[in-house]
Structure formats: C-alpha cells, structure tokens
C-alpha positions in Angstrom: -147.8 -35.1 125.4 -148.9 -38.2 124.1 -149.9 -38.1 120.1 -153.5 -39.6 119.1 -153.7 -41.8 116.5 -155.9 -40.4 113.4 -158.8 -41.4 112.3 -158.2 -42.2 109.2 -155.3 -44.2 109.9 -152.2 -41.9 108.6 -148.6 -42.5 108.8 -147.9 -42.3 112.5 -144.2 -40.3 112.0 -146.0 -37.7 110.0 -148.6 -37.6 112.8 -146.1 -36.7 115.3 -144.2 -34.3 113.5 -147.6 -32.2 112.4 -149.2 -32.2 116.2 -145.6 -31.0 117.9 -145.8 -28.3 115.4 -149.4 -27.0 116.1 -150.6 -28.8 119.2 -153.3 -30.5 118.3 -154.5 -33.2 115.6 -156.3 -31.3 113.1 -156.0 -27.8 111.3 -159.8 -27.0 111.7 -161.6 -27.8 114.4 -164.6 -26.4 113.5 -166.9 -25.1 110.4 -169.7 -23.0 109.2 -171.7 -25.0 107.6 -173.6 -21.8 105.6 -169.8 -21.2 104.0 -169.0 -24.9 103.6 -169.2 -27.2 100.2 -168.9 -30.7 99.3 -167.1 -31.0 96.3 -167.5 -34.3 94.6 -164.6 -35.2 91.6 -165.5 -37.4 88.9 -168.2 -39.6 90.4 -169.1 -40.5 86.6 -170.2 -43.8 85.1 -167.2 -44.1 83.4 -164.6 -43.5 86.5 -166.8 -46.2 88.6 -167.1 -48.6 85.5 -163.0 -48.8 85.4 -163.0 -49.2 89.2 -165.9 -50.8 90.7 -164.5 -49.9 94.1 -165.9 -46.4 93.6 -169.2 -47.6 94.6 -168.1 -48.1 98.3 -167.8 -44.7 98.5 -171.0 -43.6 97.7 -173.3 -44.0 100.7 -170.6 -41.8 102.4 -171.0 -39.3 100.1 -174.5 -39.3 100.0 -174.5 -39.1 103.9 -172.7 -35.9 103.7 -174.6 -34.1 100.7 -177.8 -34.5 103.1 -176.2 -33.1 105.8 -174.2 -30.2 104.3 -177.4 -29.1 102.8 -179.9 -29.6 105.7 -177.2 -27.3 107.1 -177.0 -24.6 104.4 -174.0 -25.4 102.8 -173.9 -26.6 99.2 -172.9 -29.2 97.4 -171.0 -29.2 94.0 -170.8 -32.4 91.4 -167.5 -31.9 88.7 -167.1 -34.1 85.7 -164.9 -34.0 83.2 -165.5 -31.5 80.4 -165.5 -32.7 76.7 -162.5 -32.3 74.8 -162.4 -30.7 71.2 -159.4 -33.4 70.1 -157.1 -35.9 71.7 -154.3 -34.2 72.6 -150.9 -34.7 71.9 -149.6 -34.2 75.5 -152.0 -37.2 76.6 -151.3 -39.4 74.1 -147.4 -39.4 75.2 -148.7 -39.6 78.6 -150.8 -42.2 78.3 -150.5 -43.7 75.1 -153.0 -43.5 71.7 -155.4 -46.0 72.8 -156.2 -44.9 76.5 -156.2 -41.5 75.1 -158.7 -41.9 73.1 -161.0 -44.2 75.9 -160.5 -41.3 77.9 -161.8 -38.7 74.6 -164.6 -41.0 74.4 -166.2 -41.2 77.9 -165.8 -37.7 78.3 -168.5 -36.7 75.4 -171.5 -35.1 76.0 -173.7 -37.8 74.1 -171.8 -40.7 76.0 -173.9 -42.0 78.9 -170.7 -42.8 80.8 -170.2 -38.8 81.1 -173.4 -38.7 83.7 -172.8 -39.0 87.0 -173.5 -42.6 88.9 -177.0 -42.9 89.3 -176.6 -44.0 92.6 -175.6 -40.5 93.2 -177.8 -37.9 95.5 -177.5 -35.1 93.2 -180.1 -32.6 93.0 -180.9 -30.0 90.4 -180.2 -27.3 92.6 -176.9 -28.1 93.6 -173.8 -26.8 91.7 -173.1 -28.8 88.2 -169.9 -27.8 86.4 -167.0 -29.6 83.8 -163.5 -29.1 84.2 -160.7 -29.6 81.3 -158.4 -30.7 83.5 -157.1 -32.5 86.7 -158.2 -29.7 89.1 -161.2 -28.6 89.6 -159.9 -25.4 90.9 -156.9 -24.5 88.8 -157.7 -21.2 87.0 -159.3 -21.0 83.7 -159.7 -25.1 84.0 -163.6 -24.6 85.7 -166.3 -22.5 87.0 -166.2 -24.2 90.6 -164.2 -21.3 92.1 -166.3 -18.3 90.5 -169.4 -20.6 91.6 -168.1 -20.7 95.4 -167.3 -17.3 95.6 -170.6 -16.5 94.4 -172.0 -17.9 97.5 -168.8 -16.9 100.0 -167.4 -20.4 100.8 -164.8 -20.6 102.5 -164.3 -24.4 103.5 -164.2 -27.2 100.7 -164.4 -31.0 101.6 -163.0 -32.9 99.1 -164.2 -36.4 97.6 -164.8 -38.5 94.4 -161.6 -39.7 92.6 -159.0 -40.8 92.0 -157.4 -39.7 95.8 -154.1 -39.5 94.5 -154.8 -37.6 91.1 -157.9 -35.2 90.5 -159.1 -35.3 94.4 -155.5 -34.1 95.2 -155.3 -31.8 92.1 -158.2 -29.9 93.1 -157.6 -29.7 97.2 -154.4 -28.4 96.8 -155.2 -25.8 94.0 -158.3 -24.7 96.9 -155.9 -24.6 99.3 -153.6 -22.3 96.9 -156.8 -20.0 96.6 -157.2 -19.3 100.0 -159.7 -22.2 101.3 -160.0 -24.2 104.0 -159.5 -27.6 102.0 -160.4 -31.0 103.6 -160.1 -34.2 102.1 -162.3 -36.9 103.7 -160.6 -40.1 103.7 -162.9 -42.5 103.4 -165.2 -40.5 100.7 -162.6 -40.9 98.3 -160.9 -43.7 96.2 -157.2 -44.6 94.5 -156.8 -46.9 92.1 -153.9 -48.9 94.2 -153.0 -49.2 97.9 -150.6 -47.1 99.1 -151.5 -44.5 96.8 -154.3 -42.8 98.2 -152.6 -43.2 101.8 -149.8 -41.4 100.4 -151.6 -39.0 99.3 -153.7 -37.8 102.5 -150.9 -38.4 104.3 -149.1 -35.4 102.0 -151.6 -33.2 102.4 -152.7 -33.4 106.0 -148.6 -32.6 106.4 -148.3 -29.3 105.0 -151.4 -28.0 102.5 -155.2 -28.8 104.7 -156.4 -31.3 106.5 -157.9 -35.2 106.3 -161.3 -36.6 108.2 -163.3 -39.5 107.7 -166.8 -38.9 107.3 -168.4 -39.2 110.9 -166.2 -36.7 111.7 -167.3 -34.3 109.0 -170.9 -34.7 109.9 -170.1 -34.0 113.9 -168.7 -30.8 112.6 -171.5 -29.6 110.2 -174.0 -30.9 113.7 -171.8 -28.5 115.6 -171.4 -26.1 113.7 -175.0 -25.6 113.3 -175.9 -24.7 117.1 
C-alpha cells in the first residue's frame, strides 16, 4: 500500500513506520466538536515581542477559535503565571539575567503578560496561568479541572514555543487520557528543525499532528 505524504510535511521514514503499524495516516479521524478545545500556549506580548514570527500564526488561530466555538467547543488561552522569586533551578538553567527577563514579563502589572492583542479572545472563553512548562502537568494549572468541567475529551494544541511548552502540555494531555492534537502550522519554534522534530515525535508514538484546514474540515464534519 502506498504511504501518503502528510500534510504538514513530516519526516517521511517516521510516516511509513506509523501507517504500517495502524493503517492509515492519522490517529483520529474524526471529532466532537461539543467535547473539543483549542488550547492556546503562551500567545503573550512578551513571547511574540522575542520572536516576531509568532504573529504568522495568529490568523490561523483565530480561524480556529471561530470555528471550535460556532461548533460548541471551547477555547482556552494559558499564560504564564507570576512567580513569587527567581528561582534557583532557572537561573542555572538559563543563567541570572534571562532569568530574571523571564521574572519580569511574567508579572501581573507587566503589559507584556496580556495576551497579543491581535488575539480573538473572548471573555467567555477559558483564561488560566500556569507555573510551569505544561499546561497540563498536575498541580502546575487549572486547564485540566477547567476541561473536565465541561467533559472534553480532544485538545488541539497551539501557541509556543512547538518544541517546549506546546509539547510540554500535549504530551502531559495525552498522559491524562485526551485525545491530544498538535496543529502544525498554529504553532511556532524558535529554530528550524526544532519544531519539526518535535511534531514529528509526537505524531510517532503520544497523538497526532494536522495543519489547520484540516482541523476545521473536522470540526465541519463533525458537526452534521
């Protein structure tokens, strides 16, 4: 059986070796909109003032906040919680001065906390911090008790970076039971290579990876 390319332009190999195991390109091949969120990752001034890149990714995410709520679904917007001090573990990480950039944009009263005002957020979608990489890892946010809330089951994954908070928090959903997809071209690494890498890991064993017009035929379908 011949392999089809993917959409979003993963390692070929990998390709291969995921369809002989399950038959077919993708792990879901359909959604309920009604259980489904978008979960956007640090789309805040301050992630999109270090890489101006960010903003390319935008319209798509707007795209499918529209559509995942015109379908019932919800949408969920995660920035970084305010630290109480810089600590220690960072600093040796990522050294005193970075550090404390990273202390800085994170506080409530700096304006590079908010979201990007390019943003389509609404008041009535989910809002919530997290104190760490994941938005998922236990005790680190409120995303997961704010999903179960509503009985989500299926989590599309954007914002950035791909290759550290966006990966973070799909494969801590994934390790929580959800169906975890990260959309390709809705999120952004800071260095080529990186975010392929990335997607291509996790469409190989944890969830799986679809650009944006794919999501949006699948919230259409799901719908009828």
């Amino acid at each position: 059986m011949r392999v089809p390319r993917h959409p979003s332009g993963l390692n070929e190999k990998v390709v291969a070796k995921v369809f002989a195991r399950r038959g077919r390109l993708h792990a879901y091949e359909s959604l309920d909109p009604r259980k489904t969120a978008l979960v956007v990752i640090d789309m805040m001034r301050a992630s999109i003032e270090l890489d101006d890149g960010c903003q390319e990714i935008v319209p798509n995410i707007n795209r499918m906040a529209e559509c995942v709520r015109n379908a019932g679904g919800h949408v969920a917007w995660v920035t970084a919680a305010p630290a109480k001090a810089i600590s220690r573990g960072l600093v040796e990480l990522v050294g005193a001065e970075h550090a404390k950039l990273f202390y800085d944009m994170a506080q409530i009263d700096d304006p590079r906390a908010t979201l990007w005002p390019a943003l389509d957020a609404k008041e009535t979608d989910i809002h919530v911090m997290k104190s760490g990489a994941s938005a998922f890892f236990p005790g680190k946010c409120a995303l997961p008790d704010r999903l179960q809330e509503r009985g989500i089951d299926t989590v599309l994954v954007t914002g950035t970076v791909t290759n550290v908070c966006c990966e973070s928090s799909a494969r801590d959903a994934v390790e929580l039971g959800y169906r975890a997809i990260m959309v390709s071209d809705a999120m952004r690494g800071y260095a080529f290579g990186l975010h392929e890498a990335s997607l291509t890991t996790f469409y190989r064993i944890f969830g799986d990876v679809r650009p944006t017009s794919e999501i949006l035929s699948l919230i259409v379908k799901g719908r009828s």
